[in-house]
Structures are given as structure tokens and as C-alpha cells.
C-alpha positions as CSV (number, residue, x, y, z in Angstrom):
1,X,148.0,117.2,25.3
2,X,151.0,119.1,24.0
3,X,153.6,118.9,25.9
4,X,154.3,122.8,26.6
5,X,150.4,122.7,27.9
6,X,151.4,119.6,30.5
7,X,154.2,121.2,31.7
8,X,152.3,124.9,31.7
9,X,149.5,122.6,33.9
10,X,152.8,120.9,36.3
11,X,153.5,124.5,37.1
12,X,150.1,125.5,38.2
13,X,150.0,122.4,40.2
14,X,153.2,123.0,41.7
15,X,151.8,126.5,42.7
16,X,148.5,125.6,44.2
17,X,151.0,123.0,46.0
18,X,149.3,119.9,44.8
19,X,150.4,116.8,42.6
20,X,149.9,116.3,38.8
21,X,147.9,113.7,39.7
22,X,149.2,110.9,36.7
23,X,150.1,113.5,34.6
24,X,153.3,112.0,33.1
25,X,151.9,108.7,32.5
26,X,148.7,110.6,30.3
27,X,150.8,110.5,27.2
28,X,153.0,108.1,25.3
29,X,156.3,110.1,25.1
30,X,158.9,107.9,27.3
31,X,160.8,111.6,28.3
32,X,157.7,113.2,29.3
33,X,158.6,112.3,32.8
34,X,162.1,114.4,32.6
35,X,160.4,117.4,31.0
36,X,157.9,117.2,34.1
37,X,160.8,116.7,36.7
38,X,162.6,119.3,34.7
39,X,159.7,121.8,35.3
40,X,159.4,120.8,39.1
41,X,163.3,121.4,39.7
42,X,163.5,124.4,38.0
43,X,160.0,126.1,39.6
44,X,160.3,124.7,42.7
45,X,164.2,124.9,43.1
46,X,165.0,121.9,44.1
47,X,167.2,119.2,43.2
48,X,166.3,116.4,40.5
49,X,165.9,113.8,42.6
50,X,163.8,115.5,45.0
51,X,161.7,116.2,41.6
52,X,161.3,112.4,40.8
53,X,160.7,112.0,44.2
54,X,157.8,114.4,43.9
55,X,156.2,113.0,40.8
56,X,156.7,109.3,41.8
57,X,155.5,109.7,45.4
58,X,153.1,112.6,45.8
59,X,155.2,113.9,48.9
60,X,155.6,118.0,48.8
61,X,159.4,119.1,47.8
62,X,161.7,118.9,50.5
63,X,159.6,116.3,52.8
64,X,161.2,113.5,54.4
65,X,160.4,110.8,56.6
66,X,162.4,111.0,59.9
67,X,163.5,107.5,59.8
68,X,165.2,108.3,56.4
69,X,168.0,110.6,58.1
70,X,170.6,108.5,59.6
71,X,173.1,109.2,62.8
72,X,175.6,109.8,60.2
73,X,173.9,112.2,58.7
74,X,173.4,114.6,61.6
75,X,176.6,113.9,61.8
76,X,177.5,115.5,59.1
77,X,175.1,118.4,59.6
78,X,177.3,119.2,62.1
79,X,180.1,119.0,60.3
80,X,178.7,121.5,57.5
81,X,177.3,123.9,60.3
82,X,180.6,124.1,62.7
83,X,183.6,123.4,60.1
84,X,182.5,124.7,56.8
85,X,180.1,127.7,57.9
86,X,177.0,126.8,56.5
87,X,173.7,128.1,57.3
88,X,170.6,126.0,57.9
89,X,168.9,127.1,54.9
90,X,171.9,126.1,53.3
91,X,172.3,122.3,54.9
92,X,168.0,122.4,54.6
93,X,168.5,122.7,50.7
94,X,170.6,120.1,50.8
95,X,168.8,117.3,53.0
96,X,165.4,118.4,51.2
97,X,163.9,119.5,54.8
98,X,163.1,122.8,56.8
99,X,165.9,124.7,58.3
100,X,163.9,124.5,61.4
101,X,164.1,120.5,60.9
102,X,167.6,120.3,61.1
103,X,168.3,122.9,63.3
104,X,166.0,121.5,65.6
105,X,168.4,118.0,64.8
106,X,171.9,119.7,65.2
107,X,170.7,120.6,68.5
108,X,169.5,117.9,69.9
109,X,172.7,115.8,68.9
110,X,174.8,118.3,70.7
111,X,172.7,117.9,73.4
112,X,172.8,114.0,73.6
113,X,176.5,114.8,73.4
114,X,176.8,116.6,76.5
115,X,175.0,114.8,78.3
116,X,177.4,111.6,77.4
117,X,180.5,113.5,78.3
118,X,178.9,114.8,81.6
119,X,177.8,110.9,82.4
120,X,181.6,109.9,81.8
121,X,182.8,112.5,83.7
122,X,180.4,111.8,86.9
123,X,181.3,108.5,86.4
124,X,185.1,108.7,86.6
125,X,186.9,109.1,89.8
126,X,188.0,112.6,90.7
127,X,192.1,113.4,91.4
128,X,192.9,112.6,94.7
129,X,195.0,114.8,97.0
């Protein structure tokens, strides 16, 4: 298979939303792997490695396990959201999930962070008079 015709049949798999099931390892070509991952990123508009990730894996563009996203991380979604202005499309793009996904996240860190100040300030003393 020529490989304009395997990437031609990547994109139509991309479309319909399904894998290339083994369709980089059908031919003998050690880059035919980056011209498949170059065809994912570019129709799909995603980032490289969520293209190898795609290929290797079988998971849709932009999926992630929950366990993969780290404290830190929503950390810094909140950091991107309240200091630097960005949308949740924006921070979605580049965590590779929904904007619902980490708006749905940002929230219920601030959340958890409420609640922790208003324990500590139940638990402190008030001034006395």
C-alpha cells in the first residue's frame, strides 16, 4: 500500500472516529509511523504526542485516564485560568481533555480550598473582647 493511500485511509479512520487498526505496522517503512502521526496531528489538531498516543493505544484524541492528572496539575490549571487568562478550551487543548473535564476540576479544587480555609478558621479561636 502506497503510502499517500495509508495515510488517505488514517484520515477516513480518524473521521468515522475509529483506529487504523495496525495500519503502521502493515508496511516495512520504519517512518511510516511519523507520516501516520503526522496525518492524526494535523486532521485531528492535536499535539504529536497525543497522536502517538492515539496510534499506540487506541484511546480517542484528547482522552485521559483521571489518575494521570496529578494535584499539581490542577494546580496549575488554576494558575493558567486566574493569572494568565486562559479559557478552558484553551487549558482543554493543552491537557488533551474536555473543557468541561477541567472546568469541572478547577472547580472542585477551589471548592476543597474553601472548605480548608473555612475548617481553619472554625477551628481557630475568635478575638476576645
Amino acid at each position: 500500500m502506497a503510502k499517500a493511500g495509508l495515510i488517505d485511509k488514517c484520515f477516513d479512520c480518524i473521521k468515522a472516529d475509529r483506529r487504523p487498526r495496525g495500519a503502521y505496522h502493515m508496511g516495512t517503512d520504519p517512518l511510516m509511523e511519523n507520516y501516520l502521526a503526522l496525518a492524526v496531528s494535523i486532521l485531528a489538531n492535536a499535539s504529536p504526542e497525543l497522536a502517538f498516543e492515539y496510534l499506540d493505544k487506541g484511546k480517542p484524541i484528547g482522552w485521559r485516564k483521571r489518575k494521570d492528572i496529578t494535584e499539581e496539575d490542577v494546580l496549575d490549571m488554576v494558575k493558567l485560568k486566574n493569572e494568565h487568562r486562559l479559557t478552558y478550551k484553551q487549558i482543554a487543548e493543552i491537557y488533551g481533555m474536555s473543557k468541561d473535564a477541567i472546568r469541572h476540576r478547577i472547580q472542585r479544587y477551589s471548592k476543597r480550598i474553601w472548605r480548608r480555609q473555612d475548617d481553619k478558621a472554625a477551628g481557630q479561636p475568635g478575638p476576645t473582647a
